[in-house]
C-alpha beads as a LAMMPS data file, in Angstrom:
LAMMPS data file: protein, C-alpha beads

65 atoms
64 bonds

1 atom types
1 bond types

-500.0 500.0 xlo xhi
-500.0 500.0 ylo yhi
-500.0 500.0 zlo zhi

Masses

1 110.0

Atoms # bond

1 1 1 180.145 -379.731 116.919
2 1 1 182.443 -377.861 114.636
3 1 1 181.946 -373.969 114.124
4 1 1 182.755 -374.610 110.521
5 1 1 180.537 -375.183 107.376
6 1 1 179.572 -378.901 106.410
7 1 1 179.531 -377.375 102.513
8 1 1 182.570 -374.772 102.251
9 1 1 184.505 -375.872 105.576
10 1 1 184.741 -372.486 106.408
11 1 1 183.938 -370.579 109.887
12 1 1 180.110 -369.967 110.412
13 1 1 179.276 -366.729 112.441
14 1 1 176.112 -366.585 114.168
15 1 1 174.547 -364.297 112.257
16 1 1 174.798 -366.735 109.343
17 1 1 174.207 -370.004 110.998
18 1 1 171.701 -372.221 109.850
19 1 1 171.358 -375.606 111.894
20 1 1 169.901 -379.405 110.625
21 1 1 171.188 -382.079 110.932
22 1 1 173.186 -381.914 113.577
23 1 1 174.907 -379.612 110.890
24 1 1 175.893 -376.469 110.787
25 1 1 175.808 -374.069 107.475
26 1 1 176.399 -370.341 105.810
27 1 1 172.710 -369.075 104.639
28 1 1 174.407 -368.841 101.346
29 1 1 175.558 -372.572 101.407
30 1 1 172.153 -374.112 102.271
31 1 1 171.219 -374.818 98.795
32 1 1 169.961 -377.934 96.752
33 1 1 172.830 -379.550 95.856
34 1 1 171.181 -380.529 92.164
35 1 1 169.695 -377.483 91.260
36 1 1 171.241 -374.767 93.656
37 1 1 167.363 -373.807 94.887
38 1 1 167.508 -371.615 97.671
39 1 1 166.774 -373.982 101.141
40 1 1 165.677 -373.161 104.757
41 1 1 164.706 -374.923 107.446
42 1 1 161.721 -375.679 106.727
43 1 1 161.998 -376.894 103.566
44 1 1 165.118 -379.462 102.870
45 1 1 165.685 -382.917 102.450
46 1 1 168.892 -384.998 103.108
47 1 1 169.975 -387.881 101.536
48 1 1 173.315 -389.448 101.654
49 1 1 174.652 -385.810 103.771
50 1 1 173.640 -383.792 100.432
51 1 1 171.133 -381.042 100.706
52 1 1 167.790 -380.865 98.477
53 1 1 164.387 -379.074 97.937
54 1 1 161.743 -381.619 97.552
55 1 1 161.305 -381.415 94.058
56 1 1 164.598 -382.372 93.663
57 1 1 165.255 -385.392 96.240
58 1 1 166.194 -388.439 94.824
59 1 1 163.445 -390.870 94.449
60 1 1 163.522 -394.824 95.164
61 1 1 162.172 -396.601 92.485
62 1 1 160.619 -400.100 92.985
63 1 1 161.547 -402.646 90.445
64 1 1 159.039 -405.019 90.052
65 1 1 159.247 -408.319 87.965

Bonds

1 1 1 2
2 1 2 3
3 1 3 4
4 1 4 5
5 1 5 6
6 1 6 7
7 1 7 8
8 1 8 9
9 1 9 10
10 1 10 11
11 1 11 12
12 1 12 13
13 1 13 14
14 1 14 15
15 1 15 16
16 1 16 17
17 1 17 18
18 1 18 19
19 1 19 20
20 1 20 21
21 1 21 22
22 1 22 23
23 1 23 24
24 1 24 25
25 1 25 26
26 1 26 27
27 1 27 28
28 1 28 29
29 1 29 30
30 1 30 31
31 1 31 32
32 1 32 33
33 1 33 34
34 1 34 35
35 1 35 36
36 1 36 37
37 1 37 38
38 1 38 39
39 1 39 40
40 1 40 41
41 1 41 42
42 1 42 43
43 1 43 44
44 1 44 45
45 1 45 46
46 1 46 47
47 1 47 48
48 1 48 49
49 1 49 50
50 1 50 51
51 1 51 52
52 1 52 53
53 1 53 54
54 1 54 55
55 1 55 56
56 1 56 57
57 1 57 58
58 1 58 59
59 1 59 60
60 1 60 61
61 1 61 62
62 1 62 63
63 1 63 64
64 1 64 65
């Protein structure tokens, strides 16, 4: 596992280090990627490697016929 962000690609300390996913990320970086809401680990959802709160998650719509 790379010491560097998944979001910025920068180096992670451990003091900043946030962990899911098999990912590692800067406190500051672990934000919804639609609306920029404030995450932690208790709280995300991925889809397709982005980050989101649940409000925000994309939804799968059914189309029925």
């Amino acid at each position: 596992m790379s010491n560097d962000c998944t979001i910025c690609l920068k180096k992670v300390y451990i003091t900043e280090k946030i962990e899911a996913n098999g990912r590692r990320y800067h406190k500051t970086c672990f934000k919804c990627s639609e609306k920029g809401c404030r995450l932690n680990i208790t709280n995300f959802q991925s889809h397709d490697g982005h980050l989101f709160c649940q409000k925000h998650v994309p939804r799968l719509h059914a189309i029925i016929r």
